[in-house]
C-alpha positions as semicolon CSV with decimal commas, in nm:
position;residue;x (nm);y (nm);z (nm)
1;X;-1,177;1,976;0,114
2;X;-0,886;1,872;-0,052
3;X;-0,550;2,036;0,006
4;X;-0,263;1,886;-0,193
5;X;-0,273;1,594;-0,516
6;X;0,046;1,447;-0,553
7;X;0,222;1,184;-0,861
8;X;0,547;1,094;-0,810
9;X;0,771;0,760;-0,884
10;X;0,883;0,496;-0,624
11;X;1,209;0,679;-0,629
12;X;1,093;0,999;-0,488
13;X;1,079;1,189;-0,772
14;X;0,789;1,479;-0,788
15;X;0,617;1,392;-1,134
16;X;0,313;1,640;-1,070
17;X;0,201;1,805;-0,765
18;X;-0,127;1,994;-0,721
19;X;-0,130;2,298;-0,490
20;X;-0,440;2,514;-0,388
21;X;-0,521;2,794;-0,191
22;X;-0,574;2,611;0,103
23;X;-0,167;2,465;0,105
24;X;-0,059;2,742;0,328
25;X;-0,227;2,574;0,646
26;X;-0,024;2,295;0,591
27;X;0,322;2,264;0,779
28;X;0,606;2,077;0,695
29;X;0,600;1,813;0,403
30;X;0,301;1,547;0,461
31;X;0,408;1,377;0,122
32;X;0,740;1,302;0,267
33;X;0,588;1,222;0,623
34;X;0,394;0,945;0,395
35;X;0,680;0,802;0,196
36;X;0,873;0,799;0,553
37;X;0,611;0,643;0,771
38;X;0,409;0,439;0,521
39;X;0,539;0,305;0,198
40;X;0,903;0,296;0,352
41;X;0,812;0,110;0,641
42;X;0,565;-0,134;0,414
43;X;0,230;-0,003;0,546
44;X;0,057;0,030;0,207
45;X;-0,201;-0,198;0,294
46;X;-0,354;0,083;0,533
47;X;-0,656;0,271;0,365
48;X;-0,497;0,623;0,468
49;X;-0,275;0,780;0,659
50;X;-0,362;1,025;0,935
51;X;-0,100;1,351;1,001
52;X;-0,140;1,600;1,251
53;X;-0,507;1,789;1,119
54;X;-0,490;1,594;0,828
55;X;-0,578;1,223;0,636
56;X;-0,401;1,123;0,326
57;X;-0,507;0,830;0,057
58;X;-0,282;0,705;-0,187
59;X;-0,319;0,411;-0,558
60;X;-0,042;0,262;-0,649
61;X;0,033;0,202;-1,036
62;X;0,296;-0,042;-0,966
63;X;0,333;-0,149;-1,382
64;X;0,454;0,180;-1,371
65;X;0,622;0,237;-1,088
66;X;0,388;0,552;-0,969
67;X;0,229;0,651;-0,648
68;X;-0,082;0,862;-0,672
69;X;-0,192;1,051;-0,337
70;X;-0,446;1,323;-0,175
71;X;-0,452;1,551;0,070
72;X;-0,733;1,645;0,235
73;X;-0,871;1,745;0,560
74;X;-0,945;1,583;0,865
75;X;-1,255;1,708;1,005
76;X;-1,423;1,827;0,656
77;X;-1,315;1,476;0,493
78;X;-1,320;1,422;0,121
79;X;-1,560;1,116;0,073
80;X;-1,486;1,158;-0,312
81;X;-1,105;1,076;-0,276
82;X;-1,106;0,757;-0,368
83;X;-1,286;0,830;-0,646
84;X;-1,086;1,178;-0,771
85;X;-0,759;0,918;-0,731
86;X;-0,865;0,622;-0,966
87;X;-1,027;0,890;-1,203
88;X;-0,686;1,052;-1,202
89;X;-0,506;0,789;-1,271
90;X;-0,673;0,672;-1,528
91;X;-0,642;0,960;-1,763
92;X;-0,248;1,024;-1,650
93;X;-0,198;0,707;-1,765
94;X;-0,392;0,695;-2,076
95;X;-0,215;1,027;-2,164
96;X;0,140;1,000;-2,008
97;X;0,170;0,600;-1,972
98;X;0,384;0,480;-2,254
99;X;0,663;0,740;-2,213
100;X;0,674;0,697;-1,816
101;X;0,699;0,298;-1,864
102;X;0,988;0,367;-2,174
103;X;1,146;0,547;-1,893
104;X;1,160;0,867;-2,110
105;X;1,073;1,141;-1,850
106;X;1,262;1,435;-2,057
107;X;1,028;1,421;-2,293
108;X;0,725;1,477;-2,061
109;X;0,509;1,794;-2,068
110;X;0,238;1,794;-1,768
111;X;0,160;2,133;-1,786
112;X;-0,180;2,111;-1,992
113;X;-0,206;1,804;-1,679
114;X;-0,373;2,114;-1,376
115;X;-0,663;2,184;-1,621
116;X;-0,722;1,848;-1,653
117;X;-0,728;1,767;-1,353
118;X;-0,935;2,042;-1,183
119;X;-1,187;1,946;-1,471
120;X;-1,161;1,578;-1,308
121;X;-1,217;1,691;-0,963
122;X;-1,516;1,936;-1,017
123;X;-1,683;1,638;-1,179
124;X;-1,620;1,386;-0,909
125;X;-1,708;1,697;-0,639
126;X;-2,015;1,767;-0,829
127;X;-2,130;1,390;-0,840
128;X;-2,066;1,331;-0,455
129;X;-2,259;1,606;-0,377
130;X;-2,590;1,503;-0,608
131;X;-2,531;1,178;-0,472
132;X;-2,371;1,105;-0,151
133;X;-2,202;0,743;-0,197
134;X;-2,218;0,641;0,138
135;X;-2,614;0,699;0,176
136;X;-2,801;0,436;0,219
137;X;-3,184;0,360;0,161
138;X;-3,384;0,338;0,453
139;X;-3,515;0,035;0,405
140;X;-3,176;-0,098;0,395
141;X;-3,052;-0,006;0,710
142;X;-3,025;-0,266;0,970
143;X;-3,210;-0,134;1,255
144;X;-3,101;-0,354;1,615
145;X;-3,415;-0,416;1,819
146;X;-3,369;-0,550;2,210
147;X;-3,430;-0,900;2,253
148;X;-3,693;-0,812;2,463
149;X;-3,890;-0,598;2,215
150;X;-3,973;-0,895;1,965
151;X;-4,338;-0,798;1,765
152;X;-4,660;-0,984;1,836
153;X;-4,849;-1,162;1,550
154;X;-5,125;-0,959;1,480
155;X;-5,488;-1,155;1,435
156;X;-5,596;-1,210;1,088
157;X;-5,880;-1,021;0,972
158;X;-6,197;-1,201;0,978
159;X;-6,037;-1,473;1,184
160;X;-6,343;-1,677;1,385
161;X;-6,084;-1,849;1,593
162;X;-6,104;-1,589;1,906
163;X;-6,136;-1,795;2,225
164;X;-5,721;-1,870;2,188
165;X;-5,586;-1,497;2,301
166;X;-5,306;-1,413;2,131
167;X;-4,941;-1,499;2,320
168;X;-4,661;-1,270;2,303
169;X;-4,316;-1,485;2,250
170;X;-4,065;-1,352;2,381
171;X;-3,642;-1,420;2,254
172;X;-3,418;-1,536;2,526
173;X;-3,087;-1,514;2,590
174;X;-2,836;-1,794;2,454
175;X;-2,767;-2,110;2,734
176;X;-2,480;-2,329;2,741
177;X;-2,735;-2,593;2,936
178;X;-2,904;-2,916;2,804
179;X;-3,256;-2,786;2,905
180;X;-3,309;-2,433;2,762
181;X;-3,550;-2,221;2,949
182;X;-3,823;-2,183;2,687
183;X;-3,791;-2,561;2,632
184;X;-3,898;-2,618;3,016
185;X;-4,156;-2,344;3,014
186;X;-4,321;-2,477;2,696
187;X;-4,353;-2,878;2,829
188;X;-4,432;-2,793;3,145
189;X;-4,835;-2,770;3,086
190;X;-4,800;-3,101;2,918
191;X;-4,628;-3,229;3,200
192;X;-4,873;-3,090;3,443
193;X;-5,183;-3,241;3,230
194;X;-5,070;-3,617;3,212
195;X;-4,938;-3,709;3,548
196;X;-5,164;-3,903;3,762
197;X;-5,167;-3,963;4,087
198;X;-4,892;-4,239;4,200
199;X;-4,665;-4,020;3,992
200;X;-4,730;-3,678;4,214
201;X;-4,691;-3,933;4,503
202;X;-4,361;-4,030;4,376
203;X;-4,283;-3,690;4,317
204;X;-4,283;-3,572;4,661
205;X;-4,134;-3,872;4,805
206;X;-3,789;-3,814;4,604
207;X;-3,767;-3,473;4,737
208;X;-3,801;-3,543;5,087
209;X;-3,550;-3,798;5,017
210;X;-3,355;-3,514;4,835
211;X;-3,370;-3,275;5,128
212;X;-3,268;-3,532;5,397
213;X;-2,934;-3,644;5,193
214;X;-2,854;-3,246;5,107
215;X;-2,919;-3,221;5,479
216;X;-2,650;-3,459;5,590
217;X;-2,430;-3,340;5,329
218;X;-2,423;-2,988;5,488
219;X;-2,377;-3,093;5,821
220;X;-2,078;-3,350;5,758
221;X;-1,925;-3,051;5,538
222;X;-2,006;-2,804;5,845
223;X;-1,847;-2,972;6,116
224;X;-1,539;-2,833;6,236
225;X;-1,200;-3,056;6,215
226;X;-1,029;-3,115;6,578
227;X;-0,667;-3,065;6,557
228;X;-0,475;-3,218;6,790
229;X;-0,212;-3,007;6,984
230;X;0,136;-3,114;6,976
231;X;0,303;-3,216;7,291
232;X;0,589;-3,121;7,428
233;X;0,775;-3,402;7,536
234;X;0,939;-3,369;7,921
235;X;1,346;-3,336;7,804
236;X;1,262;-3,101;7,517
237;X;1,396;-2,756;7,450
238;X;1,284;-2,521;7,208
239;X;1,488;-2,206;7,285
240;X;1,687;-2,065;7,057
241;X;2,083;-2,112;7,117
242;X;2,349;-1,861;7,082
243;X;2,487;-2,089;6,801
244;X;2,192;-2,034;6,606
245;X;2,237;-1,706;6,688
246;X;2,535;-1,622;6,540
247;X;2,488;-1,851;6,222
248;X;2,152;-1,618;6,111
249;X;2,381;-1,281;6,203
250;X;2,547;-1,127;5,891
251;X;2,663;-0,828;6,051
252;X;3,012;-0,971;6,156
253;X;3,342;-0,983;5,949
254;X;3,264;-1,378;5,871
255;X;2,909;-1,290;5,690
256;X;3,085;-1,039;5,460
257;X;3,365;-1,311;5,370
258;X;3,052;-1,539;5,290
259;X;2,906;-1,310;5,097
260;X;3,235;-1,248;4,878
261;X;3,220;-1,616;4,838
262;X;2,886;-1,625;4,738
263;X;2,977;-1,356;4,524
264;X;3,261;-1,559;4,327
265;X;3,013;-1,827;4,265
266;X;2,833;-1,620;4,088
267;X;3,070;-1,430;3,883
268;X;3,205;-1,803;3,838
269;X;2,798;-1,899;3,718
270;X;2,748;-1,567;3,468
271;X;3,159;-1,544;3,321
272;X;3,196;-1,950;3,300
273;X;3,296;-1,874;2,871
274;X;3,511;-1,643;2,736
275;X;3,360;-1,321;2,558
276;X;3,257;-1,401;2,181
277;X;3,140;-1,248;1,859
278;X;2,820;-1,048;1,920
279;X;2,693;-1,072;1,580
280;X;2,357;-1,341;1,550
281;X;2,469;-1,631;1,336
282;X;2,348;-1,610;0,995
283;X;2,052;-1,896;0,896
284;X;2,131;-2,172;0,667
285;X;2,038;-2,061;0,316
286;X;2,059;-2,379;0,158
287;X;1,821;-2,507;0,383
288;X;1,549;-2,227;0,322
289;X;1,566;-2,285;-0,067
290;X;1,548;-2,632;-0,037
291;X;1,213;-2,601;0,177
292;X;1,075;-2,323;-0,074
293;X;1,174;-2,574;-0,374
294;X;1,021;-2,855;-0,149
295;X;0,712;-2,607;-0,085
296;X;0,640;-2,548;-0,480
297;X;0,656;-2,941;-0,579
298;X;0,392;-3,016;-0,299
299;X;0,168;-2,769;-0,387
300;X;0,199;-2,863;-0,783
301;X;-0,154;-2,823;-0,816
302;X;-0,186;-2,416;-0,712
303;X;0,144;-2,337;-0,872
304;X;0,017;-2,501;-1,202
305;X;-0,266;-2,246;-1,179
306;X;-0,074;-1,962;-1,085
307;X;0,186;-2,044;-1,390
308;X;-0,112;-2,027;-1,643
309;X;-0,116;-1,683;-1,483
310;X;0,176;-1,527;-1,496
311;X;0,285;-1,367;-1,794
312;X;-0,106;-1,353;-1,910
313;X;-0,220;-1,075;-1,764
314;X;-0,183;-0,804;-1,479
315;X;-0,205;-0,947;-1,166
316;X;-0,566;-0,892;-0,970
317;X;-0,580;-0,952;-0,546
318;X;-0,816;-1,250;-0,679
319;X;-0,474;-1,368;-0,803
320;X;-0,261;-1,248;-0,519
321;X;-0,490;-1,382;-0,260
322;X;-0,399;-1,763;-0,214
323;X;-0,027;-1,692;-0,187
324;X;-0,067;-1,380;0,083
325;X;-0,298;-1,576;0,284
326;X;-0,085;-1,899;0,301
327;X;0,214;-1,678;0,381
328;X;0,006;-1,452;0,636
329;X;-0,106;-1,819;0,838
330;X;0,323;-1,865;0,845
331;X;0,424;-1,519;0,941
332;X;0,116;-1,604;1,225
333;X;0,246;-1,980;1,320
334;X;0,612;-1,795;1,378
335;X;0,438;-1,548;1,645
336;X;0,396;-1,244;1,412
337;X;0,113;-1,045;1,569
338;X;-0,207;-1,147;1,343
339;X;-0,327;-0,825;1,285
340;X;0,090;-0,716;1,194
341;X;0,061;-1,033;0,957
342;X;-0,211;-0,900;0,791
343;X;-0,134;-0,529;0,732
344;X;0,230;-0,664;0,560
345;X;0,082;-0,923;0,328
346;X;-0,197;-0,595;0,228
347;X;0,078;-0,421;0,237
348;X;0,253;-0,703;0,008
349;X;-0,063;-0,750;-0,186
350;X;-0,059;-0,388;-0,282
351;X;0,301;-0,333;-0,402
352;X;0,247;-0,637;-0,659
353;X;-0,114;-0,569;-0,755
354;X;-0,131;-0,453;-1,127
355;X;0,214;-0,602;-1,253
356;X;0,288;-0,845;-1,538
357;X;0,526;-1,110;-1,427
358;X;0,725;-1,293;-1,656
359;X;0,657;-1,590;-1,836
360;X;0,838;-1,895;-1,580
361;X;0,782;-1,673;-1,236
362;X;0,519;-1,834;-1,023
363;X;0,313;-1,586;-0,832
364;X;0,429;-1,788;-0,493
365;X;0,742;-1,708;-0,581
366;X;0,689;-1,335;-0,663
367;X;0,499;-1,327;-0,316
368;X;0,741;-1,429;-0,153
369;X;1,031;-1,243;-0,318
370;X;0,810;-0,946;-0,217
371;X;0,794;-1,057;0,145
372;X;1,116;-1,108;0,169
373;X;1,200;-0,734;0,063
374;X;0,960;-0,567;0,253
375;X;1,098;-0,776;0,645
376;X;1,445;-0,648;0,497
377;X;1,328;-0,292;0,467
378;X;1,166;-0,314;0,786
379;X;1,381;-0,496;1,002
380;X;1,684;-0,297;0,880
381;X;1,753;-0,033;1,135
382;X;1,714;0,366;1,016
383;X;1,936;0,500;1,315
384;X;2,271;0,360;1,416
385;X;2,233;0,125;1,708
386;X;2,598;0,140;1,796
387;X;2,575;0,238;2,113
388;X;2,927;0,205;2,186
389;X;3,038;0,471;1,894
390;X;2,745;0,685;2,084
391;X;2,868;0,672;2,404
392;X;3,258;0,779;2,288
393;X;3,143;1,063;2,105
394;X;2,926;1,235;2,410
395;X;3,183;1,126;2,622
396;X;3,435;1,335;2,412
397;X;3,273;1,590;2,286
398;X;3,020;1,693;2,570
399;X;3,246;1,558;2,861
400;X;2,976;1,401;3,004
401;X;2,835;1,053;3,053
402;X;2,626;0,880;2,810
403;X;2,299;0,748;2,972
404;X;2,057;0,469;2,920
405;X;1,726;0,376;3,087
406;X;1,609;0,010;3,014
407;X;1,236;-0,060;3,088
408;X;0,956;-0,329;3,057
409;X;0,715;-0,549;3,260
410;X;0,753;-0,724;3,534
411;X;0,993;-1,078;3,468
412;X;1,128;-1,030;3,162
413;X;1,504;-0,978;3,252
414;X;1,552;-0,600;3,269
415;X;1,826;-0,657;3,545
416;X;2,006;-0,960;3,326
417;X;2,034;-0,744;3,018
418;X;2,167;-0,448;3,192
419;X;2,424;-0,640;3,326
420;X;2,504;-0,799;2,975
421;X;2,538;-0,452;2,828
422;X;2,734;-0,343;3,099
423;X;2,927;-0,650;3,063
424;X;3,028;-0,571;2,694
425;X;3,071;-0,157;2,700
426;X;3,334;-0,278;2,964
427;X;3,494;-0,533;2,736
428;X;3,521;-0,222;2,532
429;X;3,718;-0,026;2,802
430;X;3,465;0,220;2,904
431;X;3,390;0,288;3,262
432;X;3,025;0,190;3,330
433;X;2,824;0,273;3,670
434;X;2,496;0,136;3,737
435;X;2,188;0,322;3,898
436;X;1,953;0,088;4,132
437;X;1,626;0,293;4,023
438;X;1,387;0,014;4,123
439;X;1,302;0,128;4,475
440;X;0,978;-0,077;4,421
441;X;1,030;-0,423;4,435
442;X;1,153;-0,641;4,710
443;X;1,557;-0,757;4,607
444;X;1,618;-0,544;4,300
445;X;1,883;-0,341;4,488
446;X;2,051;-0,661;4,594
447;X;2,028;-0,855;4,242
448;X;2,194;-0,554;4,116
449;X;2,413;-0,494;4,406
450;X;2,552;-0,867;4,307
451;X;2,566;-0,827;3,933
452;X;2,804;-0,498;4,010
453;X;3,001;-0,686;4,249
454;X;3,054;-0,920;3,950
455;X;3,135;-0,710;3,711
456;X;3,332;-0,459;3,938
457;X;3,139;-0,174;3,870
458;X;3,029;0,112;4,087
459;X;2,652;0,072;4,215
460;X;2,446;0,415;4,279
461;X;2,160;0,305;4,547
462;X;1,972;0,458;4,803
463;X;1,720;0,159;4,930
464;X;1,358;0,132;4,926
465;X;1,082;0,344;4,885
466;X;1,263;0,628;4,722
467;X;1,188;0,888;4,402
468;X;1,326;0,676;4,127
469;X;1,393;1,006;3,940
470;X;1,618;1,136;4,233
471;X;1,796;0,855;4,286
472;X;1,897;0,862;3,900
473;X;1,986;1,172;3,875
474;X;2,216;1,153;4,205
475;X;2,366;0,879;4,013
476;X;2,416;1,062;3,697
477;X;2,576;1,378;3,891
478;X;2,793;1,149;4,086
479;X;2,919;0,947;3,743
480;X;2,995;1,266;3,595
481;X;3,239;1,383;3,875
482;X;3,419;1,028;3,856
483;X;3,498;1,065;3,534
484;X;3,279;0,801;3,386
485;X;3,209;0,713;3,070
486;X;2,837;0,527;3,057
487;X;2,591;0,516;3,302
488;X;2,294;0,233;3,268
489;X;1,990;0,323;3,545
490;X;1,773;-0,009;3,613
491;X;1,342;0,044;3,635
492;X;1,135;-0,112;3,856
493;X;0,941;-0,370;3,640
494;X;0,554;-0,239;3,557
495;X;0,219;-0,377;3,350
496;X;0,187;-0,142;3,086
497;X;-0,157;-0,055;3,224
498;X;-0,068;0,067;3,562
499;X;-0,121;0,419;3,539
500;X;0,042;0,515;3,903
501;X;0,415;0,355;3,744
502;X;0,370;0,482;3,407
503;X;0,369;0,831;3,573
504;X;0,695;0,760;3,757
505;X;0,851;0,609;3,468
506;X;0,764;0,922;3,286
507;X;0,897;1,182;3,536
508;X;1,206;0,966;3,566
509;X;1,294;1,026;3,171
510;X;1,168;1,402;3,165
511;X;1,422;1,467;3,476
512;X;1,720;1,319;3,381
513;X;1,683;1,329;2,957
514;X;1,866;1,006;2,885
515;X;2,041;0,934;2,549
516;X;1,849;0,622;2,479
517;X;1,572;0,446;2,610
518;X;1,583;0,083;2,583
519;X;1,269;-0,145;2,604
520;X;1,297;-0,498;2,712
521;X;1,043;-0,739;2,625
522;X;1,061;-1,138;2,616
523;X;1,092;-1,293;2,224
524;X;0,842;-1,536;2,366
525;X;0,520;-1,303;2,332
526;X;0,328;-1,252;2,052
527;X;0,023;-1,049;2,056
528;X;0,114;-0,906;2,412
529;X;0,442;-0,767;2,247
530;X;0,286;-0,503;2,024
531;X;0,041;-0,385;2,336
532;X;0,309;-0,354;2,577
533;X;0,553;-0,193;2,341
534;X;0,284;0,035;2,189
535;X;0,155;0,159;2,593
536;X;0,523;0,206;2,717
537;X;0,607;0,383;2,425
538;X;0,257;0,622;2,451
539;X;0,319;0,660;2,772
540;X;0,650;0,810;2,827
541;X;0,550;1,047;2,592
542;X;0,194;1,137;2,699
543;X;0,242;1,120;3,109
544;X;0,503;1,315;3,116
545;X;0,545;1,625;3,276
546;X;0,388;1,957;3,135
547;X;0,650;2,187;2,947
548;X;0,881;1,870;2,883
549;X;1,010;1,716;2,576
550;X;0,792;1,449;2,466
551;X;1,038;1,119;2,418
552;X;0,953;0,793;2,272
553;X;1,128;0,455;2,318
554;X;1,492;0,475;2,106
555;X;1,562;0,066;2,117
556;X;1,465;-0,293;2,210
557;X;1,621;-0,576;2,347
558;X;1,487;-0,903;2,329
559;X;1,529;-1,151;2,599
560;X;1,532;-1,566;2,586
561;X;1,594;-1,519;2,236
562;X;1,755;-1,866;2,274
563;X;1,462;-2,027;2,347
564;X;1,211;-1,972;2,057
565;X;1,400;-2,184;1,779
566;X;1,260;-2,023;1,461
567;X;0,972;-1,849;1,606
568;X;1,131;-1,501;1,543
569;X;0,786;-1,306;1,473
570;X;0,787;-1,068;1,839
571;X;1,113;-0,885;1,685
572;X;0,877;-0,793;1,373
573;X;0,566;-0,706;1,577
574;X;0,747;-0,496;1,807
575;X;0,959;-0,306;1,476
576;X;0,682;-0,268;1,295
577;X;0,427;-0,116;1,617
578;X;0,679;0,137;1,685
579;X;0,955;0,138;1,403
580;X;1,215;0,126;1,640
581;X;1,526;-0,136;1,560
582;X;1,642;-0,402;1,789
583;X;1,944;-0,328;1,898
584;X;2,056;-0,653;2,112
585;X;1,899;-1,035;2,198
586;X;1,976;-1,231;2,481
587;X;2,057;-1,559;2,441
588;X;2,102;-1,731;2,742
589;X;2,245;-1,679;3,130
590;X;2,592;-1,554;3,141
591;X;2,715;-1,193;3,067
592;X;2,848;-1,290;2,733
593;X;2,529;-1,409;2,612
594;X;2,425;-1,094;2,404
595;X;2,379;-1,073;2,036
596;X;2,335;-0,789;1,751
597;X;2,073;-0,902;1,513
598;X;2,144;-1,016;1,181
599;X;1,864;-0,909;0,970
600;X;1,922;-1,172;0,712
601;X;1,916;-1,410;0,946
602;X;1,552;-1,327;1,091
603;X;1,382;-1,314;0,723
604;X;1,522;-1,652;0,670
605;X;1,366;-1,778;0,977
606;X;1,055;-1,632;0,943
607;X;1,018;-1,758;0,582
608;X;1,185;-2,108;0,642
């Protein structure tokens, strides 16, 4: 049941659009939705597209510069739409073609194009139905039989061989050993038939021998171990003294001046530089074109092929496929989730697919030019990520404090990175208070107790074993009567699998409606990344409490960015699993070591 047919150009532009009776159940624009979500964000390579009650499937014409997609419906699917799309194409093209590629669209009259293509789709219908293309014959379905269930030979006819009765084999399961069970079962008749009788003699004489040494071996392992007890010698006194006493006691006016010390050594330890740029340093250029140019003369052999192609014909994915899949093993080697890498060079694959390129272009090159667009687009954030413009503007125009959560799993620095942040919207001038929300773990309120004696700012707590939500919200109410101007609210760290957490997490966010959500996640993961990121995200939204507003994770910030070298690939897996920018990257230990991305600078590492 189809709903909506749709041509339009990689600009946007509505060439034709098909509408039937059927539209009217459809809310909101699912063509834009697609041109958002999929061929914006470089997720072509995806078969369809599923939104809300309803799956779309799209062709490209990329010599053209179209975009052909259906609409149909989700339960009564449309096994014909591939079908009704090539079939489609291929007549707009043969009809409209040669003025769309001169680029003459005034002159276009698609009109006559609805009876056309109704014509097309009752014949594609009318074929599926006669003959369904996904039926198969019977005798070509694989039918899986249990092990167990193997058939027995039957006995020829007329056989005169019948004092051997017929034995029933059965499969068993695979064995890492040297001696596979049906191996032993089979030789032991033969075994039984030849040995005479020194060997049986033999025989039982090892295992006697056997059993006595196993014997002794359990009883040495058995017996218990004496331990000595230490003696006290005569003059010795183990009671504690009142010096002792007093050194352990931190209650008194000395402990707290300790403490301030201890203090100053660490604001000393995080604030040993002076505040710096916070933009990432750009890549070296040069040296990524001199590795591609070293890259092409190695590979002389492939390129001389793919020259021979290009400018010959349209390119095919028999063409495309060397290139993607040497560039999909390098996106992988730089920690790019593998099934990430894959979906962008499809993705890739299916943007150039069907264009001519010109006569001294190597399709290496072209594939990588490609690349190299589509990390841009995606890496390139789609909401501002200044947080610090943010936080004026609610502060002025809603008199109010602007709010951020940071979460993530256990280790990865959620405390470190709040203090960073904290660190630079005070640089800034603003007044920041911190929330101790992670009533969970033993010595979160006292790591963050010492990063806000650091950094002088106020420190909301409340101990242990407290609702995180309250606690953040007393925070948030007492900020807002001090006249402050940010407030960042610190998580207890949780695996994304731990329902119990999630829950609390989830109530925390649908009671006190922060501005932004921040995930924090370690540049060091690869596959991990997109689950964790994908779970956190799922589950703020899903766990939360009935008759709230659903929210989603608004930023990331990756930690120990410093320590991957040119392994950038968890900043693209966790982009592209939620499409949600990175906002900052830590780079080492002290408060100033906090970084805005440079987008140019993580396509060059990825594709150095």
């Amino acid at each position: 049941m189809i709903y909506q047919f749709c041509i339009f150009d990689r600009g946007g532009m509505v060439l034709w659009m098909g509408k039937f009776e059927q539209l009217t159940k459809v809310s909101g624009s699912p063509m834009d939705l697609l041109v958002r979500s999929v061929l914006l964000e470089d997720r072509a390579g995806a078969t369809n597209f599923a939104c809300r009650d309803y799956l779309m499937e799209w062709k490209f014409a990329n010599e053209y510069g179209l975009v052909f997609a259906v609409l149909y419906s989700r339960i009564y699917k449309a096994h014909y739409a591939g079908q009704l799309l090539e079939n489609v194409k291929t007549e707009f093209l043969s009809q409209y073609g040669e003025t769309i590629k001169g680029g003459n669209y005034d002159k276009l009259d698609l009109s006559p194009f609805s009876s056309t293509f109704r014509i097309i789709w009752k014949r594609v219908e009318a074929a599926s139905n006669a003959k369904p293309a996904e039926a198969k014959p019977v005798e070509q379905r694989k039918v899986v039989k249990p092990i167990t269930e193997t058939p027995v030979l039957a006995k020829p006819i007329g056989s005169s061989t019948q004092a051997q009765p017929v034995i029933e084999k059965k499969e068993q399961p695979f064995s890492f050993d040297d001696e596979s069970p049906t191996a032993s079962t089979a030789q032991a008749p033969r075994a039984s038939q030849k040995m005479t009788k020194d060997d049986l003699l033999k025989k039982i004489m090892a295992r006697k021998n056997k059993g006595k040494s196993s014997e002794t071996q359990g009883a040495a392992a058995e017996a218990p171990v004496k331990r000595e007890k230490a003696k006290r010698l005569p003059g010795e006194n183990k009671s504690v003294t009142k010096a002792a006493m007093g050194a352990l006691d931190h209650s008194s006016g000395g402990a707290e001046d300790e403490e301030e010390q201890q203090v100053e050594r660490v604001r000393q330890q995080f604030m040993e530089a002076p505040a710096s740029d916070y933009d990432l340093i750009p890549a070296d250029e040069s040296a990524l074109n001199d590795d591609a140019v070293a890259e092409v003369q190695d590979d002389s052999k492939v390129m001389s092929f793919f020259k021979g192609l290009a400018g010959v014909k349209e390119l095919t994915k028999e063409d495309l496929a060397p290139a993607l899949q040497k560039l999909q093993d390098q996106l992988v080697g730089k920690n790019v989730a593998i099934n990430i890498a894959e979906q962008l060079c499809n993705s890739v694959g299916a943007s150039l697919e069907g264009i001519k390129p010109g006569s001294f272009s190597s399709v290496s090159r072209l594939v990588r030019s490609a690349m190299t667009d589509a990390l841009t687009r995606l890496l390139t954030p789609k909401q501002s990520i200044d947080i610090l413009g943010q936080a004026k503007s609610v502060k002025k125009n809603e008199k109010r404090p602007f709010v951020i959560v940071f979460c993530g799993v256990n280790g990865v620095g959620k405390s470190t990175s709040l203090a960073k942040v904290c660190f630079y919207l005070q640089q800034q001038g603003l007044v920041v208070h911190l929330a101790a929300c992670d009533t969970f773990r033993s010595g979160a309120v006292e790591q963050l107790r010492t990063h806000a004696r650091c950094l002088k700012a106020e420190l909301h707590e409340q101990g242990y074993n407290k609702d995180a939500a309250s606690v953040a919200k007393y925070a948030i109410t007492t900020a807002a009567k001090s006249n402050a101007d940010v407030v960042l609210i610190d998580t207890a760290g949780r695996m994304q699998d731990n329902e119990p957490l999630m829950r609390s997490l989830a109530k925390l966010i649908s009671v006190n409606s922060p501005d932004r959500i921040f995930f924090v996640g370690e540049a060091l993961v690869g596959n991990d990344a997109v689950d964790q990121l994908t779970k956190f995200d799922s589950a703020i939204s899903q766990l939360a409490p009935p008759q709230s507003v659903p929210r989603r994770v608004d930023g990331i910030i990756l930690t120990k960015f410093d320590t991957i070298d040119d392994k950038v690939g968890a900043a693209v897996s966790m982009v592209y699993a939620t499409g949600q920018p990175i906002v900052f990257v830590g780079v080492g230990q002290t408060y100033m070591d906090l970084r805005k991305v440079n987008t140019k600078a993580l396509v060059n590492a990825l594709l150095k």
